[in-house]
C-alpha positions as CSV (number, residue, x, y, z in Angstrom):
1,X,-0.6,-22.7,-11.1
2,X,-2.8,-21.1,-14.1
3,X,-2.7,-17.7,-15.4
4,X,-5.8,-15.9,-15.6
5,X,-6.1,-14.3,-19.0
6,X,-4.8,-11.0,-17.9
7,X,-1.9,-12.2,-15.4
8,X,1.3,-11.3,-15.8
9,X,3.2,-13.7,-18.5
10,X,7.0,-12.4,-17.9
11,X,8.8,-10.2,-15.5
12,X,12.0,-8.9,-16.8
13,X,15.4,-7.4,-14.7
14,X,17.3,-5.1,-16.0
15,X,20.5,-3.2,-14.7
16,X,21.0,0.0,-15.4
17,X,23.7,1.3,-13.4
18,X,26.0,0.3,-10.4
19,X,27.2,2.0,-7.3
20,X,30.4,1.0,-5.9
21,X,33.6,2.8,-4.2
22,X,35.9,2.4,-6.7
23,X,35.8,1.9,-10.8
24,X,37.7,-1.0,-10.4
25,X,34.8,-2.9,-8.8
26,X,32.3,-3.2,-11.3
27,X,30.2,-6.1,-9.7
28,X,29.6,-8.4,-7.2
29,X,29.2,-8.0,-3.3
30,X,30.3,-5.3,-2.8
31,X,28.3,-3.1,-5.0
32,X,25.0,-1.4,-5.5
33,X,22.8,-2.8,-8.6
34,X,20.4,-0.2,-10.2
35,X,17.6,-2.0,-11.0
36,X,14.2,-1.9,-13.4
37,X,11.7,-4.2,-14.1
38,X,8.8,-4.7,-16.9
39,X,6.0,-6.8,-16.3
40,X,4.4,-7.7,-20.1
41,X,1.1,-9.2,-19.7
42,X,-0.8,-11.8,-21.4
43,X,-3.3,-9.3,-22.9
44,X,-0.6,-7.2,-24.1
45,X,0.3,-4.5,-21.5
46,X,3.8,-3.4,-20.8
47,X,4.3,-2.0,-17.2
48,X,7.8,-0.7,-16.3
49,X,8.5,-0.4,-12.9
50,X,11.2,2.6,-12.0
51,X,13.0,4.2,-15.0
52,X,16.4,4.6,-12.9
53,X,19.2,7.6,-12.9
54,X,18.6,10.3,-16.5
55,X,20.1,9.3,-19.4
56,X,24.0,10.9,-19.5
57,X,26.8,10.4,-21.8
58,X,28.9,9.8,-19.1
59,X,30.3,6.1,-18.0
60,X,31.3,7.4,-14.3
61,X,30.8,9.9,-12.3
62,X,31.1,10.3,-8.2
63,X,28.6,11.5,-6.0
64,X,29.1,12.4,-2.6
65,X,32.0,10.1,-2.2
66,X,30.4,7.1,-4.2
67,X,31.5,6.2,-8.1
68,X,28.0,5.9,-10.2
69,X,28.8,3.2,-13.2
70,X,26.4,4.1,-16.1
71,X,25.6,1.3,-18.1
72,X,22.7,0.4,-20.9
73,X,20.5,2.5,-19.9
74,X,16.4,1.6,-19.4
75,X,15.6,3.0,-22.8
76,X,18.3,1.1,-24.3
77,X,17.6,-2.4,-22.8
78,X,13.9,-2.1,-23.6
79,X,14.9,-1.6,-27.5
80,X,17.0,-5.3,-27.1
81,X,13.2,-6.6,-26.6
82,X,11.4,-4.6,-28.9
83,X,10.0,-2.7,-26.4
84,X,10.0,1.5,-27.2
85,X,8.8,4.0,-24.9
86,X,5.2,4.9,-26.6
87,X,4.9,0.6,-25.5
88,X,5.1,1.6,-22.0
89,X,1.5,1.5,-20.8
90,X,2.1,2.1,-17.3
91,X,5.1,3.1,-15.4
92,X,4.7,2.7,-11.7
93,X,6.9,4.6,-9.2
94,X,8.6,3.3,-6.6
95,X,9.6,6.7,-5.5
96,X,11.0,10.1,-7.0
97,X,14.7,9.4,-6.1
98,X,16.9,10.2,-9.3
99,X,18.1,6.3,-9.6
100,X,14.7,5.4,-9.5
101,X,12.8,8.1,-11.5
102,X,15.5,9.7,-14.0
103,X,13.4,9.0,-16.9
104,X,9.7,9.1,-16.1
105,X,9.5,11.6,-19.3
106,X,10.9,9.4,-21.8
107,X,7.6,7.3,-21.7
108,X,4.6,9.7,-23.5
109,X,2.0,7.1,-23.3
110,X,2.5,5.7,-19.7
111,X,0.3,6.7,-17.2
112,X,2.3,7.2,-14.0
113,X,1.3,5.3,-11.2
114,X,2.5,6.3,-7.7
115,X,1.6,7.1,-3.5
116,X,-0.2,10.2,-3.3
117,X,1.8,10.6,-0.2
118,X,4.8,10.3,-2.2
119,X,3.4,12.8,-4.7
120,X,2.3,15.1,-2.0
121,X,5.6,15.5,-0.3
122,X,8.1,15.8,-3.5
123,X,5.5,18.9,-4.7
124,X,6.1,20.6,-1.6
125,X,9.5,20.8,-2.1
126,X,11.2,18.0,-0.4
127,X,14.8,18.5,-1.3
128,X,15.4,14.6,-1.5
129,X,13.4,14.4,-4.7
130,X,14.8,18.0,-6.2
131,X,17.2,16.2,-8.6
132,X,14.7,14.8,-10.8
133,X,12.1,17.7,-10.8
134,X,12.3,18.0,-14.6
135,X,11.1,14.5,-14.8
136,X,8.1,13.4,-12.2
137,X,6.9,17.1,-12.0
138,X,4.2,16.2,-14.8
139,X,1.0,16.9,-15.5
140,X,-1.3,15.6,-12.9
141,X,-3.3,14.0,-15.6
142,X,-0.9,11.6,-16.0
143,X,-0.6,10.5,-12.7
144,X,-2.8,7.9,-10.9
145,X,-2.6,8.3,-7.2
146,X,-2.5,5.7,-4.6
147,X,-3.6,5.6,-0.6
148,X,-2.2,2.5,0.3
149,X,-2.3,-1.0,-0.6
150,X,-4.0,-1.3,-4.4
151,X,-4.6,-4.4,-6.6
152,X,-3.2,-2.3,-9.5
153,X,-4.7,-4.8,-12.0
154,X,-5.2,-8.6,-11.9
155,X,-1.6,-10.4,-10.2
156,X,-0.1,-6.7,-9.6
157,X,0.0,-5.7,-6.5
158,X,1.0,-2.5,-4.9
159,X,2.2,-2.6,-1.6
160,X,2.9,0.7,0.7
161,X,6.3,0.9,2.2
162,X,7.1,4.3,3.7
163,X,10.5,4.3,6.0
164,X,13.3,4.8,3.1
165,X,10.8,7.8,1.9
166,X,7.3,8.8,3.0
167,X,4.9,7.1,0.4
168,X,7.7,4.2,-0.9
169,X,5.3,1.9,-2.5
170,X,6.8,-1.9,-3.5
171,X,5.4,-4.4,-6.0
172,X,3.9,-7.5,-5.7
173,X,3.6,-9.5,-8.8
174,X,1.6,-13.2,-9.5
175,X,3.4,-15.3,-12.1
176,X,2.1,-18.1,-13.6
177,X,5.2,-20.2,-13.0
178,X,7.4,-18.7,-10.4
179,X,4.5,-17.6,-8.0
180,X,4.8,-14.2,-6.3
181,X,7.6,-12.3,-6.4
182,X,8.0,-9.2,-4.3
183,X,10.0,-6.6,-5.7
184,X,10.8,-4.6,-2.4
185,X,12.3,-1.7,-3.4
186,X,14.2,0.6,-0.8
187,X,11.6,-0.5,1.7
188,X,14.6,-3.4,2.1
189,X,17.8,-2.4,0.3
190,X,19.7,-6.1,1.0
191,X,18.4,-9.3,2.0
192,X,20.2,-9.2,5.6
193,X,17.8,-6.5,6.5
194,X,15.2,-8.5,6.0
195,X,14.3,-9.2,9.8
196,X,11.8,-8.0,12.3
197,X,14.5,-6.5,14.4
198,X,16.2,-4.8,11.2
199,X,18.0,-1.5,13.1
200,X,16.7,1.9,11.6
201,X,19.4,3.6,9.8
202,X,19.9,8.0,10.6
203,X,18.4,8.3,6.8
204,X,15.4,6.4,7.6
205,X,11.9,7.8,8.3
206,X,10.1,6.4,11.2
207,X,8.4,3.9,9.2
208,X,10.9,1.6,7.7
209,X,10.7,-1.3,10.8
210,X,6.8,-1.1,10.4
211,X,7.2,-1.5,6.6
212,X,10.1,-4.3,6.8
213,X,7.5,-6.3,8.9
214,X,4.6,-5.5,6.3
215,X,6.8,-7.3,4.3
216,X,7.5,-10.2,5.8
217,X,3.9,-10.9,6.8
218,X,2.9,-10.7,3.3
219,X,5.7,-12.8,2.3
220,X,4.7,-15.3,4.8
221,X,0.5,-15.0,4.1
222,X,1.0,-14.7,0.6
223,X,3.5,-17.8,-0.2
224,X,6.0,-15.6,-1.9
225,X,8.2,-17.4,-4.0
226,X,10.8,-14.9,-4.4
227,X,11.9,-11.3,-2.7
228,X,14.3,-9.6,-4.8
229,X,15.8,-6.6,-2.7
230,X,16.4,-3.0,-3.9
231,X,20.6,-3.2,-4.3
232,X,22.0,-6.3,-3.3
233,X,24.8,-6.7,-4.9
234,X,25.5,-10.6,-3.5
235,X,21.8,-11.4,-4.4
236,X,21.5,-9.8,-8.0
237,X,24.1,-11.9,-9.5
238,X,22.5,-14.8,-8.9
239,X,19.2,-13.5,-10.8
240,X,17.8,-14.0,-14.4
241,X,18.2,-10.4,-16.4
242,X,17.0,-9.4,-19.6
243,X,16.9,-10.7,-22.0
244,X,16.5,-14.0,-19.7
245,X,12.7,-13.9,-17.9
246,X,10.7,-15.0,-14.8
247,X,7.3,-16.6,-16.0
């Protein structure tokens, strides 16, 4: 498979935090990875994709019953690579949740890419996204707004996924080596609920079956080589991280 010159080169996992019941259980199936990605290009560009929970100085905390294990954070990781925040070129929202958007304002030079639905709906006042205010409320010059599916650039793809929140949007990226991965986002939290007849959960909008199956056609139209799923815990341990690289 060849590259065109501006396809992506390198996709990079990094995990920034971990959700789990008890401090004592620190990985592995029974826990919640919180991911980012970057996606360096061959011309250059650095796109980071979620920004995960604000920087704290704490290691733990708990949260409506669940422990929050804070480890490097996004900020940090990049700076293993050489990467610093006026690098970030783009950073494209999944959604405004705090584990996903704690950081949007660490990044001066990104231009903020994300659903105008999503947009739309935290503005108003949606409580679910109140959290994070201080980070996504930015100016609106920074953003760049999305209806629906968009070819971002050449091999990114941005796929919309409402169901976990209206205006969800999940990533599709074309490597040179691996093929396409789909980064999925909340649209499909763990690879078991990857199935047509996935139940919809109380928290769940109306959308998430009708977004699971967007998936899984695209998966199946597009030859994905890879899904990687928003926190599964069983499935991220057997993944490449940063500084390790899909290409």
């Amino acid at each position: 498979m060849t590259a065109s010159p501006s396809s992506p080169l390198r996709l990079y996992l990094m995990q920034v935090a971990t959700i789990t019941d008890s401090p004592t259980i620190t990985s592995g199936p029974d826990t919640l990875p919180v991911p980012c990605y970057l996606i360096q290009t061959k011309d250059g560009k650095n796109i980071l994709i979620d920004s995960g929970y604000p920087r704290t100085e704490k290691k733990e905390e708990v949260v409506e019953g669940a422990v929050i294990l804070h480890g490097n954070d996004v900020i940090w990781q990049l700076a293993t690579i050489g990467v610093r925040p006026a690098d970030i070129d783009l950073l494209i929202c999944t959604h405004f949740h705090d584990d996903h958007a704690g950081n949007i304002g660490a990044f001066p030079n990104a231009r903020l890419v994300v659903q105008r639905l999503q947009f739309e709906v935290a503005r108003a006042g949606d409580p679910r996204f109140a959290d994070c205010r201080q980070q996504w409320d930015q100016p609106p010059s920074r953003y760049q707004l999305l209806d629906g599916d968009t070819e971002l650039l050449p091999g990114v793809d941005l796929i919309e996924t409402s169901g976990h929140v209206p205006g969800h949007q999940s990533v599709l990226v074309h490597l040179p080596e691996t093929g396409s991965v789909l980064l999925a986002g909340d649209a499909v939290t763990f690879q078991t609920d990857f199935t047509a007849d996935r139940a919809v959960g109380p928290s769940d909008d109306d959308g998430v079956g009708a977004s699971i199956r967007k998936l899984l056609e695209l998966s199946e139209r597009k030859h994905v080589s890879l899904v990687i799923f928003g926190h599964d815990g069983r499935q991220w341990a057997t993944l490449k991280q940063l500084p390790d690289f899909f290409d």
